[in-house]
N, C-alpha and C positions, 0 to 999 in steps of 0.2 A: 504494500500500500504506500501511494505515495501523499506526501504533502508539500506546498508550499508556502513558503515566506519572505513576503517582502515588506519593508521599512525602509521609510520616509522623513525626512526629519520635522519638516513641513505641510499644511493642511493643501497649500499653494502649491507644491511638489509633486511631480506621479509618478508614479510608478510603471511608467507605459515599457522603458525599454528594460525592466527587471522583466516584468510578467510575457514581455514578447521572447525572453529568454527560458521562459517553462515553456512555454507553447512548443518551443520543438521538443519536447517530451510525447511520447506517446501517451504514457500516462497519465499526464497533464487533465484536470478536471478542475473546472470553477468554483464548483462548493466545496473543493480540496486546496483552494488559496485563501492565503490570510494576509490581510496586509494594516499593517500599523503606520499611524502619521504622529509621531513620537520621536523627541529627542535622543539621539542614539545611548547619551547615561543614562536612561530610565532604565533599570534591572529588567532584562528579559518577561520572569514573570509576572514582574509589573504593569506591564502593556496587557491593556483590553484582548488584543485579537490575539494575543503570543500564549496570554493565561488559559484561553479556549483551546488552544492550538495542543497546547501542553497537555492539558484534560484530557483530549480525544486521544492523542498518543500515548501516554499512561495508559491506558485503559484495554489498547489494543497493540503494544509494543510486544507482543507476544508472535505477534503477525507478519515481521520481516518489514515493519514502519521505516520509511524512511523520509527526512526534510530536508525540502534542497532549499538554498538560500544562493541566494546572489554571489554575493562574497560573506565572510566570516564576520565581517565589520557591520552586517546588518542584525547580529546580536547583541553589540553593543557598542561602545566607545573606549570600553575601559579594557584591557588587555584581562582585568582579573574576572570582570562579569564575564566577559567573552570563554571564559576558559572554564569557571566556574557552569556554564550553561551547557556546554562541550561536556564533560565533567558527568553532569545528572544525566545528558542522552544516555553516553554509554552505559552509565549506572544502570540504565531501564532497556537496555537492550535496542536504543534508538538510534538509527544511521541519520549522522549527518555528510552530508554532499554540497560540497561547496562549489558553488561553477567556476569563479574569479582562480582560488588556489587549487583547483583541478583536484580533489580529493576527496574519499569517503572513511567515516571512522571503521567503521566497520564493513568488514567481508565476510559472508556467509557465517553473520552473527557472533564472528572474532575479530579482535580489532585489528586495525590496517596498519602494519607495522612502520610502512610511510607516513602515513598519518601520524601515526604512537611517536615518531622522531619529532613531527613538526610541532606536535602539542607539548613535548620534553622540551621546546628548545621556546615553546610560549611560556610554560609551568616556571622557567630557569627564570625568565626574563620576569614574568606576573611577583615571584618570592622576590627577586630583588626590591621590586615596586612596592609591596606590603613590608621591607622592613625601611624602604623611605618615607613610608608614610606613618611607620608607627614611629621613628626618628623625630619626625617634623612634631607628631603628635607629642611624645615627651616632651621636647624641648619646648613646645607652646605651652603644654600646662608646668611645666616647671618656672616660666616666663611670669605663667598668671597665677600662681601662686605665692613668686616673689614678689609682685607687685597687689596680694589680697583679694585676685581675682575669679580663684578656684577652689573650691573648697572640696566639689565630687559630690558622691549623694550621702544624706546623713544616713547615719547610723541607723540601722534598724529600716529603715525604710524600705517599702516597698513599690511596685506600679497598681493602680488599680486594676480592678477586672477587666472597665470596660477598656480602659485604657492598651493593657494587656491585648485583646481581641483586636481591635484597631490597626495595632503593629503587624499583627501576623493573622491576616486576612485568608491568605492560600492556605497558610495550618488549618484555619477555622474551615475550608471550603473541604478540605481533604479528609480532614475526621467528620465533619456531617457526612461525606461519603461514606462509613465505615471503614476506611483504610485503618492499618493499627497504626500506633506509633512508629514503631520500628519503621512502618512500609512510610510514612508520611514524612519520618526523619532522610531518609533515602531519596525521597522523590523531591525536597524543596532543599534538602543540605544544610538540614541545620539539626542542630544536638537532640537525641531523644531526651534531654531534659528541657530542651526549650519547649519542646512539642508537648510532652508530660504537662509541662506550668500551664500552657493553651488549653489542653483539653480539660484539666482541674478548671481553670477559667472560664470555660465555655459549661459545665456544668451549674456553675453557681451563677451563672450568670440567669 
């Protein structure tokens, strides 16, 4: 099964010469494109049509699914969302097909060892990026702390419920599905305790 995706950064923007580039697919189907007109940092499954996009693949990744995408940069902006999203297909068994870097994650449901290099050498490049950013980050709050401007959360404190739900939308959408934790921790990439707090959450709510 195939799907497509395409992203636009703008409402003014089209997507005519992405989508005239699925049409030479055989498989190409209209109710099988999704296209977002979204800022490329908005997280993957942040986007309206990508979260839908996402659902239906979950659900049927059992199936030999696979999403072509333009190029790789229509997942995101950020090299670590970008890889991060990369990341959860294979988790679920879902081939990505890039047209631009001429590549698929996976072959006959194992990953593409070409592929496996070029995501190693994103992975290299994303971990230098996350510890400049946790750098910059100390050093700002070591800044705003010398000057009285950080203090962190108090003691004891906690987030509200609703507040809690709010942050983690997809968690909430994925356990009213019945998914367990475990499957839901997997499928959005974040800790079966985060996901635990969510559905405690989503109960007493």
């Amino acid at each position: 099964m195939y799907y497509f995706y395409s992203r636009v950064s703008t409402v003014s923007q089209n997507t005519n010469r992405q989508v005239a580039n699925f049409k030479l697919f055989p498989e190409f189907k209209p109710e099988n494109l999704f296209i977002d007109k979204v800022q490329g940092n908005t997280p993957f499954l942040e986007r309206t049509e990508a979260s839908k996009l996402y659902d239906i693949v979950t659900e049927h990744s059992h199936n030999n699914v696979t999403i072509v995408v333009d190029s790789i940069d229509r997942l995101g902006r950020n090299l670590i969302d970008i890889l991060s999203t990369i990341e959860k297909f294979t988790a679920n068994g879902i081939n990505l097909k890039s047209l631009k870097e001429g590549f698929e994650t996976l072959v006959n449901g194992e990953e593409n060892p070409m592929a496996k290099i070029v995501i190693s050498v994103m992975a290299s490049i994303a971990e230098m990026e996350r510890n400049r950013i946790k750098e910059r980050t100390a050093e700002g709050i070591k800044i705003a702390r010398a000057n009285g401007k950080f203090r962190g959360r108090k003691i004891g404190s906690t987030q509200s419920t609703s507040r809690l739900l709010e942050r983690h939308p997809i968690i909430v959408k994925k356990l009213e599905k019945g998914l367990t934790v475990r499957e839901v921790a997997e499928i959005v990439g974040k800790s079966t305790t985060t996901v635990m707090k969510v559905k405690k959450a989503l109960y007493k709510a």
